[in-house]
Chimera marker file (.cmm) of the C-alpha trace (Angstrom):
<marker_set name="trace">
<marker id="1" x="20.158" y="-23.593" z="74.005" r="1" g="1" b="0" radius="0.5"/>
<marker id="2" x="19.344" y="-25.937" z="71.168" r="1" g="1" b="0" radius="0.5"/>
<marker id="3" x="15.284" y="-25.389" z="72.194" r="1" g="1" b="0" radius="0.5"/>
<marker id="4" x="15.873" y="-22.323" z="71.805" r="1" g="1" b="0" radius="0.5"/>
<marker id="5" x="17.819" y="-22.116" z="68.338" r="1" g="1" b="0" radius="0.5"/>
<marker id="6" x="14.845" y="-24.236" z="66.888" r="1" g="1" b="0" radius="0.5"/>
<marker id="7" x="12.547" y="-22.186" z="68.137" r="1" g="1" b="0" radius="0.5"/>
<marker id="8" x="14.085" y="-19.686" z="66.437" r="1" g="1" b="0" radius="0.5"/>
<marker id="9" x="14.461" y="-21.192" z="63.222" r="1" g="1" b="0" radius="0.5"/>
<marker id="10" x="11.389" y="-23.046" z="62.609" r="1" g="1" b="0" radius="0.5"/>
<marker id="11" x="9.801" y="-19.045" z="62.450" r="1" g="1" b="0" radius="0.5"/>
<marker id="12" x="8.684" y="-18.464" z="59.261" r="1" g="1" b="0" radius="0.5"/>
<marker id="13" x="9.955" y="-14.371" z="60.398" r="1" g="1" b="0" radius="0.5"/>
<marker id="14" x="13.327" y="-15.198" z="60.767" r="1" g="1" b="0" radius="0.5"/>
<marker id="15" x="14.102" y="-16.445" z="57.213" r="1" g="1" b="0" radius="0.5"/>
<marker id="16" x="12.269" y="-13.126" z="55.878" r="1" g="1" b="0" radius="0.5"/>
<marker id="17" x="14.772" y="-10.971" z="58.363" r="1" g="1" b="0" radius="0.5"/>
<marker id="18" x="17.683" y="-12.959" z="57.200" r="1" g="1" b="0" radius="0.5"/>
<marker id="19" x="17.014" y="-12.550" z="53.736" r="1" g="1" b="0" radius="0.5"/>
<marker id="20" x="15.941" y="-8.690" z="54.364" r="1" g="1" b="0" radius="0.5"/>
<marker id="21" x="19.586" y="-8.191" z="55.014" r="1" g="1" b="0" radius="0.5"/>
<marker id="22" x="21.533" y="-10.685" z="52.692" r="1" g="1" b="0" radius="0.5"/>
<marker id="23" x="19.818" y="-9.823" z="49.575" r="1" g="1" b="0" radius="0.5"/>
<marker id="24" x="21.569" y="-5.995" z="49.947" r="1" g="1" b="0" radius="0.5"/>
<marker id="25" x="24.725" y="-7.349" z="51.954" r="1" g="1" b="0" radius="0.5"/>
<marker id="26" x="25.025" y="-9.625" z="48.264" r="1" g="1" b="0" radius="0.5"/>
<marker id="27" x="23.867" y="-6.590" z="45.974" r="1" g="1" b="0" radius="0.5"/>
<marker id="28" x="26.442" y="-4.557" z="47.294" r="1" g="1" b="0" radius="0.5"/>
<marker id="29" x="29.393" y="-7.070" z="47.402" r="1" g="1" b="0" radius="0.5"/>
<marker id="30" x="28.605" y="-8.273" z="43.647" r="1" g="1" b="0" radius="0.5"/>
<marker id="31" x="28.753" y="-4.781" z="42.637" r="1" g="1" b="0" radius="0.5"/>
<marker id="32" x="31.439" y="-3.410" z="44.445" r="1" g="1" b="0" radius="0.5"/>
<marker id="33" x="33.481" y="-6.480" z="42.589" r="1" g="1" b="0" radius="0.5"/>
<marker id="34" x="31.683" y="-5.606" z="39.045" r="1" g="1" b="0" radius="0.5"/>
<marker id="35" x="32.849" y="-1.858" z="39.167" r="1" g="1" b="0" radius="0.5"/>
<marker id="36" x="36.170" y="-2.542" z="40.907" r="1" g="1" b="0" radius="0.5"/>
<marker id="37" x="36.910" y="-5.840" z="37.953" r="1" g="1" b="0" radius="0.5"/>
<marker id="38" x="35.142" y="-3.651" z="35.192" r="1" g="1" b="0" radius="0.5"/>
<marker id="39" x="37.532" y="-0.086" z="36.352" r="1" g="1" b="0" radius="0.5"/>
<marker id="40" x="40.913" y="-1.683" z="37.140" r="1" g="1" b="0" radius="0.5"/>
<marker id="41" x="40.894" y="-4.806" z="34.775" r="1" g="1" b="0" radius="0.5"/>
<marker id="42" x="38.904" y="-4.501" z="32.058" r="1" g="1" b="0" radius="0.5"/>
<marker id="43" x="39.532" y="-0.625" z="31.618" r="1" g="1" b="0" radius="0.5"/>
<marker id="44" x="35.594" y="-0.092" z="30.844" r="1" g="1" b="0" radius="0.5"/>
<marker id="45" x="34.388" y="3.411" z="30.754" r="1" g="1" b="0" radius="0.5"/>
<marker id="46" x="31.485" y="4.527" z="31.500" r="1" g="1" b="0" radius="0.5"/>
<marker id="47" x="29.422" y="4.101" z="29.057" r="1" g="1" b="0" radius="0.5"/>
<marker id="48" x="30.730" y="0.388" z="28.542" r="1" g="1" b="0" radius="0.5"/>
<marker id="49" x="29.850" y="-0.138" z="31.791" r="1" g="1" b="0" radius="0.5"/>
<marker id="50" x="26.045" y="1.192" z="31.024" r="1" g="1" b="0" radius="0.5"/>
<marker id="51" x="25.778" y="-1.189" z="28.512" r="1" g="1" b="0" radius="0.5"/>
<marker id="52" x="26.965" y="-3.900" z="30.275" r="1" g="1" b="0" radius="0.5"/>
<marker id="53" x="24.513" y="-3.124" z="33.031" r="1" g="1" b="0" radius="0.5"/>
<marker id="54" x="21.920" y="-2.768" z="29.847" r="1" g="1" b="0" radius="0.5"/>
<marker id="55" x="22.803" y="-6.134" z="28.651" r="1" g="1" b="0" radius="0.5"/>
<marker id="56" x="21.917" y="-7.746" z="32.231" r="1" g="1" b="0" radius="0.5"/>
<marker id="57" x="18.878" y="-6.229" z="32.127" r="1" g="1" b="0" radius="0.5"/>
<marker id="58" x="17.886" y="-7.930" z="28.695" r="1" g="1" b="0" radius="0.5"/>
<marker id="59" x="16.639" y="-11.816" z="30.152" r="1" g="1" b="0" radius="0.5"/>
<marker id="60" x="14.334" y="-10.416" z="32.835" r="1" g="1" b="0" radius="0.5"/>
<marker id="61" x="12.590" y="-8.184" z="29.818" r="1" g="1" b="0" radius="0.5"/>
<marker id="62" x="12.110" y="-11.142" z="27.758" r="1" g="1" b="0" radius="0.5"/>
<marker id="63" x="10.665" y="-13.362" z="30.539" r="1" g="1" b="0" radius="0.5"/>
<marker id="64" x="8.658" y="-10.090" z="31.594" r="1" g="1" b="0" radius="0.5"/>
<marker id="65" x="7.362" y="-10.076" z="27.893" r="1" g="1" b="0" radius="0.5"/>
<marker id="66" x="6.524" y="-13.501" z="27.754" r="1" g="1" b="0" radius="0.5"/>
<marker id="67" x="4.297" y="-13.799" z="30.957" r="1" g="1" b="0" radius="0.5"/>
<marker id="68" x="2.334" y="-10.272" z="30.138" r="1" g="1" b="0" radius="0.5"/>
<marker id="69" x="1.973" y="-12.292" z="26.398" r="1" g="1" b="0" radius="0.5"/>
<marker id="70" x="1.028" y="-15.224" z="27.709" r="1" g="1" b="0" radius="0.5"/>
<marker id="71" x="-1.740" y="-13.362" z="30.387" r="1" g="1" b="0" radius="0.5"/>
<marker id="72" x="-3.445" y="-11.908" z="27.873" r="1" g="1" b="0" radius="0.5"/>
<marker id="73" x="-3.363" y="-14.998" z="25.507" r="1" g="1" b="0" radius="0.5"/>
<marker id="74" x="-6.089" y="-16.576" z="27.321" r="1" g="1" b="0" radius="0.5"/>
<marker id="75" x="-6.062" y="-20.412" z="28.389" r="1" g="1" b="0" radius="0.5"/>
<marker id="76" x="-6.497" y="-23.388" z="25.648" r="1" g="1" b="0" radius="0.5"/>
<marker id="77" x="-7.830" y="-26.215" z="26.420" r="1" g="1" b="0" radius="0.5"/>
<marker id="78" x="-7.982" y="-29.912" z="24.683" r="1" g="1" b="0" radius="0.5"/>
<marker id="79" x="-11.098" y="-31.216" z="23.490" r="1" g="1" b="0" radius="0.5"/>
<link id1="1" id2="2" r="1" g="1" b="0" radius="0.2"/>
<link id1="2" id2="3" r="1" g="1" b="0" radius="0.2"/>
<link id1="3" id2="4" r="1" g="1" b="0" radius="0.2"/>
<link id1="4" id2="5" r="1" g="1" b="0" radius="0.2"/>
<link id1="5" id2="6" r="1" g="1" b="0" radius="0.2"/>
<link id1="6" id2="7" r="1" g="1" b="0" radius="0.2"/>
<link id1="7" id2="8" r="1" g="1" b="0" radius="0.2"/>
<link id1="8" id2="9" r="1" g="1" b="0" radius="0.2"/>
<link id1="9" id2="10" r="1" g="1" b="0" radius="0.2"/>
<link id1="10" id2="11" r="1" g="1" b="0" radius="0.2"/>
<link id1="11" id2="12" r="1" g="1" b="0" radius="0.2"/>
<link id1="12" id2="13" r="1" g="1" b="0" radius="0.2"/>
<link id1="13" id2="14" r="1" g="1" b="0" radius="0.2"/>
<link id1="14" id2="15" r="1" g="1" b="0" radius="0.2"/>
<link id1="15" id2="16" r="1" g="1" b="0" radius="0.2"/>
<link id1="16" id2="17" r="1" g="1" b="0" radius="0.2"/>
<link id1="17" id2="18" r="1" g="1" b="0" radius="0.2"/>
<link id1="18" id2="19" r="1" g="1" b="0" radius="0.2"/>
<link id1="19" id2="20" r="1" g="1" b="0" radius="0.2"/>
<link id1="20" id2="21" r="1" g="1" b="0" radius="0.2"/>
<link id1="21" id2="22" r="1" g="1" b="0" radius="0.2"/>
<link id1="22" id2="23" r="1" g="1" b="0" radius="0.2"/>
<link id1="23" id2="24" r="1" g="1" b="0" radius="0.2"/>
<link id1="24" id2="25" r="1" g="1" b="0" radius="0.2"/>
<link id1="25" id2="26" r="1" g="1" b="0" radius="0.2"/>
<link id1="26" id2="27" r="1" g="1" b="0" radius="0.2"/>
<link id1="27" id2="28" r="1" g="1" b="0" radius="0.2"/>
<link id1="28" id2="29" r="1" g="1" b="0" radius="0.2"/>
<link id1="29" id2="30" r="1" g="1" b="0" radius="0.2"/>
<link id1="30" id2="31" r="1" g="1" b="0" radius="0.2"/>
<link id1="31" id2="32" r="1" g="1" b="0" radius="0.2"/>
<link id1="32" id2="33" r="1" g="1" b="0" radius="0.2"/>
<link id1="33" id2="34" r="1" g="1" b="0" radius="0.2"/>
<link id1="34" id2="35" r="1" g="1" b="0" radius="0.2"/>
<link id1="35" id2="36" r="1" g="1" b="0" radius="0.2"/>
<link id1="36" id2="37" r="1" g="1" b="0" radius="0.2"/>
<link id1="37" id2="38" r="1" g="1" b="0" radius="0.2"/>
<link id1="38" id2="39" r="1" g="1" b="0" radius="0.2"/>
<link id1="39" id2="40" r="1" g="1" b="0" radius="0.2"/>
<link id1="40" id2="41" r="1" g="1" b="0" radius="0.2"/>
<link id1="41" id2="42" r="1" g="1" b="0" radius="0.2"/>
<link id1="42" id2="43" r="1" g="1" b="0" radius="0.2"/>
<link id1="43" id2="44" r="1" g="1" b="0" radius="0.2"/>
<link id1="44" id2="45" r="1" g="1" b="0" radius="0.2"/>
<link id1="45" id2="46" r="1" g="1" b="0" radius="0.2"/>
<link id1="46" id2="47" r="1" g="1" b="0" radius="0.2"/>
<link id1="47" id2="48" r="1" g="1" b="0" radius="0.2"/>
<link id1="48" id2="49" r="1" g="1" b="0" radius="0.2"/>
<link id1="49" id2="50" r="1" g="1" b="0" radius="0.2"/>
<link id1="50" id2="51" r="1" g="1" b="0" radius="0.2"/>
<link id1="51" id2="52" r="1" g="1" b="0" radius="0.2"/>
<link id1="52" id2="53" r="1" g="1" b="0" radius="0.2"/>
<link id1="53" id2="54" r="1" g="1" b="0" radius="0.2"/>
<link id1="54" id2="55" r="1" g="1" b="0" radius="0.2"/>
<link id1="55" id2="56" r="1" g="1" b="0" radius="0.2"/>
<link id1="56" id2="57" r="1" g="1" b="0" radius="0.2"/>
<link id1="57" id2="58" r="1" g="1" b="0" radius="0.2"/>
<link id1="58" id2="59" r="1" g="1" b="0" radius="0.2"/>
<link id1="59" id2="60" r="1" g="1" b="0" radius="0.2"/>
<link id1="60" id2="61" r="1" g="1" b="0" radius="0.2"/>
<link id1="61" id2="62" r="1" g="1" b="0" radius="0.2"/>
<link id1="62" id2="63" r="1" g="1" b="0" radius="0.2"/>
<link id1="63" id2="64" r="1" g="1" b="0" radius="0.2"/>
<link id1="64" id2="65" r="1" g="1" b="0" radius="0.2"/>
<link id1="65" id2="66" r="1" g="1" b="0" radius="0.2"/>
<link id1="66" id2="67" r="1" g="1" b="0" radius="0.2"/>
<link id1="67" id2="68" r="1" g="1" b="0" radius="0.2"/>
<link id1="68" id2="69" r="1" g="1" b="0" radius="0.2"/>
<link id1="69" id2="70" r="1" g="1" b="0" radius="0.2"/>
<link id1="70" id2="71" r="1" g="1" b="0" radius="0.2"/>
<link id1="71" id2="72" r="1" g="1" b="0" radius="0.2"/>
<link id1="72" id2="73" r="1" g="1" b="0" radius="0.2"/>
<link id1="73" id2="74" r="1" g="1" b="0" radius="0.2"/>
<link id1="74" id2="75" r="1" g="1" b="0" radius="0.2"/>
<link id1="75" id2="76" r="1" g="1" b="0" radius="0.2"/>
<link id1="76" id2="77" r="1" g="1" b="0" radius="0.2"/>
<link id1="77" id2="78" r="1" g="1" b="0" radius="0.2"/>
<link id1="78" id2="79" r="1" g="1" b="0" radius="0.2"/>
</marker_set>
């Protein structure tokens, strides 16, 4: 049985499967809690919950920004 469950494992398949279905198992669990937290304890509307949402969103532009700046920068080197 162990053979087996290392065969398994050492797959590099099987960590892409397992991750194919935790990532939206996760997804939906961490926003289930947002809406249920942001609804019943926090009393946010709907809107406040857009921005909120908007907010999240505002690291991933910025890091977004600085790679697309930085490819198009060009390389320096020292001389």
């Amino acid at each position: 049985m162990s053979d087996l469950i290392h065969k398994i494992r050492s797959r590099p398949e099987f960590l892409l499967l397992l991750m194919a279905g935790a990532v939206p198992l996760s997804f939906a669990t961490w926003q289930a809690l947002l809406n249920n937290f942001a609804i019943e304890r926090a009393a946010f509307s709907g809107a406040e919950i857009g921005i909120l949402q908007s907010l999240r969103e505002v690291p991933g532009f910025l890091a977004f920004t600085v790679v697309f700046l930085l490819f198009f920068s060009g390389s320096s080197t020292l001389r």
